[in-house]
C-alpha positions as CSV (number, residue, x, y, z in Angstrom):
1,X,0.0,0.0,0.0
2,X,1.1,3.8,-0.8
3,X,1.9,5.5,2.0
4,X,0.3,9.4,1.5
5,X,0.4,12.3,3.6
6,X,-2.4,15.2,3.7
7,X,-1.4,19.6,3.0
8,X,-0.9,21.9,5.5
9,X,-4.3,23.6,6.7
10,X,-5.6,26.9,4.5
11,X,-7.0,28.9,7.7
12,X,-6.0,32.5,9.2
13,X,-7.0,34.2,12.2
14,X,-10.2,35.2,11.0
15,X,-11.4,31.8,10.1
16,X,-15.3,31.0,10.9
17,X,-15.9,27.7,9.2
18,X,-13.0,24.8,9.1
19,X,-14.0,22.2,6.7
20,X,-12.3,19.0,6.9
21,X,-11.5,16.3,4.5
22,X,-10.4,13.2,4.8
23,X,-7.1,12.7,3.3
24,X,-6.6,14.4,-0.7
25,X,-7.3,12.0,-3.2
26,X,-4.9,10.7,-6.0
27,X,-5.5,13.4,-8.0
28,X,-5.0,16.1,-5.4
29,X,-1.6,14.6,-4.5
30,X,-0.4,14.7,-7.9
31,X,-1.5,18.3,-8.4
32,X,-0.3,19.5,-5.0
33,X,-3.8,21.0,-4.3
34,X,-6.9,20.1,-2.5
35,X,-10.0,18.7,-4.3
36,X,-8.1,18.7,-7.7
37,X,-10.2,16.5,-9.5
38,X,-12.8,18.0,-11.5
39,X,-15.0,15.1,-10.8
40,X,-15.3,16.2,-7.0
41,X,-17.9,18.5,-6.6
42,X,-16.0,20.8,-3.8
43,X,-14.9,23.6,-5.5
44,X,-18.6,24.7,-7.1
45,X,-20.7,23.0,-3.8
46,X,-18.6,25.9,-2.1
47,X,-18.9,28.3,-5.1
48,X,-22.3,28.3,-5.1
49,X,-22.6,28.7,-0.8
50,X,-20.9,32.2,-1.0
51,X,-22.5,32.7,-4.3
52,X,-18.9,32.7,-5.9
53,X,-17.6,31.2,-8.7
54,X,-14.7,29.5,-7.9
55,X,-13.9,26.2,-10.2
56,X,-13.2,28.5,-13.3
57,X,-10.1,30.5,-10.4
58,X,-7.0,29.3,-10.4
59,X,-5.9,27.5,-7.0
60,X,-4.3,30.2,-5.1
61,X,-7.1,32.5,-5.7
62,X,-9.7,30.0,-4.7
63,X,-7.7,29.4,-1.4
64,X,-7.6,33.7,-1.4
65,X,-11.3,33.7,-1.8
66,X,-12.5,31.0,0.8
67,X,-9.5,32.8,3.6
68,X,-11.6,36.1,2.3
69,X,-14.9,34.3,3.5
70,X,-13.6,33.4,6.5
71,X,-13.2,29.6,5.4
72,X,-10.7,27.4,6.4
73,X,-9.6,23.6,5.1
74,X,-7.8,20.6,6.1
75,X,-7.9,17.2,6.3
76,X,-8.6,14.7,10.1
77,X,-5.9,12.1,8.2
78,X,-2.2,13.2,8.4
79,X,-0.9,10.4,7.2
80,X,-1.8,6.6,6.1
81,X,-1.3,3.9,4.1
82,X,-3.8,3.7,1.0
83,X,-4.3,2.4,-2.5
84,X,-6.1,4.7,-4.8
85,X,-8.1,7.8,-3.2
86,X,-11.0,5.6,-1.5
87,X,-11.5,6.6,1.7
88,X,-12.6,2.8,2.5
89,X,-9.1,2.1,1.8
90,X,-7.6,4.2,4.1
91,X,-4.8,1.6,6.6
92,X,-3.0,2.9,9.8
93,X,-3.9,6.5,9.4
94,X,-1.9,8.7,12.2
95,X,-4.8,11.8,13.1
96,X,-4.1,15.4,12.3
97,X,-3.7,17.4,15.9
98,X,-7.0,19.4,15.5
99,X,-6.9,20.7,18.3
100,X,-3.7,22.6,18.3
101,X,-4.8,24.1,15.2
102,X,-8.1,25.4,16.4
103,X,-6.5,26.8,19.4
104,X,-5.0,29.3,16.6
105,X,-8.6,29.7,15.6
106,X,-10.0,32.4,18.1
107,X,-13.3,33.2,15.6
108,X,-13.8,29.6,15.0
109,X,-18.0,29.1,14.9
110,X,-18.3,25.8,12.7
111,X,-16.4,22.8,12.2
112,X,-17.6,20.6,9.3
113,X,-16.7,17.5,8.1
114,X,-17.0,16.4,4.3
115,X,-18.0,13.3,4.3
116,X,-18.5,10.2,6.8
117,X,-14.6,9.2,7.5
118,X,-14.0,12.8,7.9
119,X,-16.8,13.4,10.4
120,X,-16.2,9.7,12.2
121,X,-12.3,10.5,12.6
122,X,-12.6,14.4,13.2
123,X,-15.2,14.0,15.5
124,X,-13.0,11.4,17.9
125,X,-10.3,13.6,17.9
126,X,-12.1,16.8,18.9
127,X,-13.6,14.4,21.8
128,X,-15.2,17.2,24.5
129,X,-14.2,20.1,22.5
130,X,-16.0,19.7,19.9
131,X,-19.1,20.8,21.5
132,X,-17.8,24.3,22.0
133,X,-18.4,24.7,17.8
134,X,-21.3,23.8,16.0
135,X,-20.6,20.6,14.0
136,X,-21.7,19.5,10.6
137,X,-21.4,16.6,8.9
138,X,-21.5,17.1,5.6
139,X,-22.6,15.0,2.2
140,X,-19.2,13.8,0.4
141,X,-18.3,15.8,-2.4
142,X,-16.2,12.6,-3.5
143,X,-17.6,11.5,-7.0
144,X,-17.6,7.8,-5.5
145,X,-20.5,9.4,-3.0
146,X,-23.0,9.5,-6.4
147,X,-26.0,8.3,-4.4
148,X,-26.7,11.5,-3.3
149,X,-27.5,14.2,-6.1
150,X,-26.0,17.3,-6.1
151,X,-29.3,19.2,-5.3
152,X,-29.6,17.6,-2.0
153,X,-25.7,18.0,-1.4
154,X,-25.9,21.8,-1.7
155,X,-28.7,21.4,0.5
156,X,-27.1,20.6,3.2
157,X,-23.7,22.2,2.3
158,X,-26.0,26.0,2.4
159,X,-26.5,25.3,6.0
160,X,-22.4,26.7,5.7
161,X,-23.6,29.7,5.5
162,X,-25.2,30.4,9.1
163,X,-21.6,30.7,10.1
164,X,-20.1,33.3,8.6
């Protein structure tokens, strides 16, 4: 199995929302870049909760345009051994330290978790402190989470914006 290693967290000071991933994907490791493949739906599922076109940006200023609405990524997985980018297949995965990083955080309202493994891992680590945030688990963007249409995933990704 691959060993694979996640990106170092896109927050500032002014962070509201932190949404977490799993661990990037094939794709995104190759490119160096969360959500990089086009099939995920991340980029336009956030687009269209600020009302803000991102997939046609290029990468730094989507990452300049979610820090300027206050929103924040990373990933729960800092490490594990996996083939290909299903989360299913995720082996001895070492846990990012969340909580260091949102005790850098001090406007911190929502923590929200894209996706099951996300919300299942993030959620033990935060243990106690995660009820000081409002938590959301949120539909995968993955494209191997197709049972779900889009229409109901931005339905639940719009409840993103009661935080900011």
């Amino acid at each position: 199995m691959t060993f694979k290693r996640c990106f170092a967290p896109v927050v500032d000071e002014m962070t509201r929302v932190l949404i977490l991933g799993s661990l990037p994907g094939e794709v995104s490791l190759a490119h160096g870049q969360y959500y990089a493949n086009p099939q995920n739906k991340f980029w336009r599922l956030v687009g269209d909760v600020i009302e803000h076109e991102l997939v046609g940006m290029d990468y730094a200023t989507r990452l300049d345009t979610l820090l300027e609405y206050r929103i924040g990524l990373w990933d729960v997985v800092a490490e594990a051994r996996r083939i290909g980018s299903l989360d299913s297949c995720i082996r001895d995965h070492a846990s990012n330290d969340l909580i260091a990083l949102i005790d850098t955080l001090p406007n911190l309202v929502t923590i929200a978790f894209n996706g099951g493994t996300a919300a299942k891992i993030g959620m033990n680590e935060l243990g106690e402190r995660g009820r000081q945030y409002r938590l959301l688990r949120l539909p995968s963007s993955s494209p191997a989470y197709a049972s779900v249409t889009y229409a109901e995933k931005l339905a639940v990704w719009r409840q993103l914006r009661q935080s900011n």
